[in-house]
C-alpha positions in Angstrom: -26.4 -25.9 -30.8 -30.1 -25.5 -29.3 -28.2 -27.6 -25.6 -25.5 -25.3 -26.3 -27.3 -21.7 -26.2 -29.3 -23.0 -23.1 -25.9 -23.9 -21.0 -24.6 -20.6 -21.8 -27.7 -18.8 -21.2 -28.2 -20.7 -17.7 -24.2 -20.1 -16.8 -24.9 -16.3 -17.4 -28.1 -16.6 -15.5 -25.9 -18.3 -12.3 -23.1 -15.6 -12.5 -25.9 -12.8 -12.3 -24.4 -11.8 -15.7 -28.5 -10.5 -16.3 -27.6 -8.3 -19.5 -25.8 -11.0 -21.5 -28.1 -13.7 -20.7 -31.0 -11.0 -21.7 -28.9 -10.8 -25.1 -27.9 -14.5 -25.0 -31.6 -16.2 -24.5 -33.2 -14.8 -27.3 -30.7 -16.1 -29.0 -31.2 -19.5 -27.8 -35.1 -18.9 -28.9 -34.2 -18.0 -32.2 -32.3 -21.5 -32.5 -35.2 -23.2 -30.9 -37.4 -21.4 -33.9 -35.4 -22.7 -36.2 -34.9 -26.4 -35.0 -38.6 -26.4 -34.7 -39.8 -26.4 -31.6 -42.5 -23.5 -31.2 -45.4 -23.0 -32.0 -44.7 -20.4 -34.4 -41.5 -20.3 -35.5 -41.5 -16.2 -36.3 -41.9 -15.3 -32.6 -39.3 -15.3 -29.8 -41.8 -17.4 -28.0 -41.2 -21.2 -26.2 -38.9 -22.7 -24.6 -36.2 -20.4 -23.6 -38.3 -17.4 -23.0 -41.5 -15.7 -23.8 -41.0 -12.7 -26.1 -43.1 -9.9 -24.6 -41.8 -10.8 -21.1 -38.6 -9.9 -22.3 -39.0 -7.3 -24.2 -41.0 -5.4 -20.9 -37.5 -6.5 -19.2 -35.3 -4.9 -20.8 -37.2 -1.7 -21.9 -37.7 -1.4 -17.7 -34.2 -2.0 -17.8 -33.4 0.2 -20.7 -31.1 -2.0 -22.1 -30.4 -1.1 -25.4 -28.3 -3.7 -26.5 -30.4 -6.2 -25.4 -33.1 -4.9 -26.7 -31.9 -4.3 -30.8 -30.8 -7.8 -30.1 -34.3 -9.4 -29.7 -35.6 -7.0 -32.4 -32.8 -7.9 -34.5 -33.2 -11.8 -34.3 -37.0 -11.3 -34.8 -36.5 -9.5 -38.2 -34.0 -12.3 -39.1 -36.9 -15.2 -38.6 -39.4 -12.9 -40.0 -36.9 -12.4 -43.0 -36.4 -16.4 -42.9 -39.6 -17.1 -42.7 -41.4 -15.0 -45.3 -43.3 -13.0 -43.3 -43.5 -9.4 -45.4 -46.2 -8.0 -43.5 -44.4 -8.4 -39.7 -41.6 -7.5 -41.2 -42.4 -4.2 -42.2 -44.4 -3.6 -39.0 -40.9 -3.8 -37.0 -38.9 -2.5 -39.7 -39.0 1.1 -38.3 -38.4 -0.3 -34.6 -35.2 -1.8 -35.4 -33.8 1.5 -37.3 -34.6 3.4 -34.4 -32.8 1.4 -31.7 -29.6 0.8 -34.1 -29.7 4.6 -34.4 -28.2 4.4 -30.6 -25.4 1.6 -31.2 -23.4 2.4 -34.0 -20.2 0.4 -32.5 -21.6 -2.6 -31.8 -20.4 -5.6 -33.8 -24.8 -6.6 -33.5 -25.4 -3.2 -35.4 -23.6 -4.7 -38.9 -25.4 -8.0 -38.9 -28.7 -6.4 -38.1 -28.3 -3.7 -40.5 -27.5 -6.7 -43.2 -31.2 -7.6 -42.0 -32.5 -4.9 -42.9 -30.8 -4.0 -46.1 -32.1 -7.6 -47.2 -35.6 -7.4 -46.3 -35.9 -4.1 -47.3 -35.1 -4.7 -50.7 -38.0 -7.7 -50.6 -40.6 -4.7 -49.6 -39.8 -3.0 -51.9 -39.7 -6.1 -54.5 -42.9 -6.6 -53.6 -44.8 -3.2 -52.3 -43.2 -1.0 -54.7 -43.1 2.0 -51.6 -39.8 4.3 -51.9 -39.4 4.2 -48.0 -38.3 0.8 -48.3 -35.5 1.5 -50.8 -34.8 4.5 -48.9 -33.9 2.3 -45.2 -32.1 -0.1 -47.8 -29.8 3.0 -49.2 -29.0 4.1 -45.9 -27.9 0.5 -44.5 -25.6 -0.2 -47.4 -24.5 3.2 -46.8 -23.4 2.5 -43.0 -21.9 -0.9 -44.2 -19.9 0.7 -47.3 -18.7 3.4 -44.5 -17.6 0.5 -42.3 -16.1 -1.0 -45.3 -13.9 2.0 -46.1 -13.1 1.8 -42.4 -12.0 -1.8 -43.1 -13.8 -2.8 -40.1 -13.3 -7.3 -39.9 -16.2 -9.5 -41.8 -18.1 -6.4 -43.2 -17.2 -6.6 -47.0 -18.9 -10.2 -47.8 -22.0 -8.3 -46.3 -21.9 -5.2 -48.0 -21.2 -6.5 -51.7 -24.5 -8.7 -50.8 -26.5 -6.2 -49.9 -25.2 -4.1 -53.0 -26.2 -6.2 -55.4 -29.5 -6.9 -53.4 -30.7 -3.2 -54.2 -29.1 -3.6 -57.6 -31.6 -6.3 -58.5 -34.6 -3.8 -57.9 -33.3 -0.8 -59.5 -31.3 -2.3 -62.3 -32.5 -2.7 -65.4 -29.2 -4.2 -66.7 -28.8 -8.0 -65.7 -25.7 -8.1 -67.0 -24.9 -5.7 -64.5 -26.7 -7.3 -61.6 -25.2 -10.5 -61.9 -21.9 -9.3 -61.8 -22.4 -7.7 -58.7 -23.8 -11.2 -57.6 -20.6 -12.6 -58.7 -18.6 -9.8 -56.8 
């Protein structure tokens, strides 16, 4: 997958297609991260690209999509990873910039993101804000739900009985939304 993402990302590169090999090489980092190979596996940072270089590139650029993109993968290794504390530093970050893309396919598995790591803070922190971004993600995914927009359900129903777990007090209850 890792040789994959970088002949994509270096076709995109040859075309001059800049934006979607913006959005495509932090996705070949993020695989990178997970196969391994960088130094630390929670930052968009070795072999494909270095993360604040890209991140100055595309806010000069002001590309949006580019950008929740990077922030988006970054909460997902921080999420993978374990890493509460950088989590919640970005958390706010990535609300705001999904706040401009509601179409975008990226917006619905970001916003699973942070549903899921939201409900972690809050597991562990105890602070209402974090329940309170978890609420409103469900909320956008239930709406897209009732929309019937493709491959949002199995994400929803996850995220439901995510928050479920930390305000239940009825396990009964939370497992069958597990089970859902």
């Amino acid at each position: 997958l890792r040789e994959q993402c970088q002949s994509y990302c270096r076709t995109m590169w040859q075309f001059k297609l800049n934006l979607t090999a913006r959005m495509s090489v932090s996705c070949w980092q993020a695989v990178a991260n997970l196969c391994g190979v960088s130094d630390d596996p929670t930052k968009l940072t070795g072999e494909a690209m270095t993360e604040e270089n890209l991140l100055d590139l595309v806010h000069r650029d002001k590309a949006m999509i580019a950008y929740a993109r990077i922030l988006g993968l970054k909460l997902q290794l921080l999420f993978m990873f374990e890493e509460w504390d950088s989590a919640s530093k970005i958390l706010v970050s990535v609300i705001k910039v999904l706040q401009y893309l509601e179409a975008q396919f990226l917006v619905m598995y970001v916003d699973f993101f942070i549903g899921l790591t939201c409900a972690e803070l809050y597991r562990q922190k105890k602070k209402g804000v974090f329940l309170k971004y978890g609420r409103k993600s469900l909320q956008k995914m239930t709406k897209w739900v009732e929309q019937e927009v493709p491959g949002c359900r199995e994400y929803q129903l996850l995220m439901s009985a995510e928050l479920l777990s930390i305000t239940s007090k009825d396990w009964s209850e939370v497992s069958s939304a597990y089970d859902e």
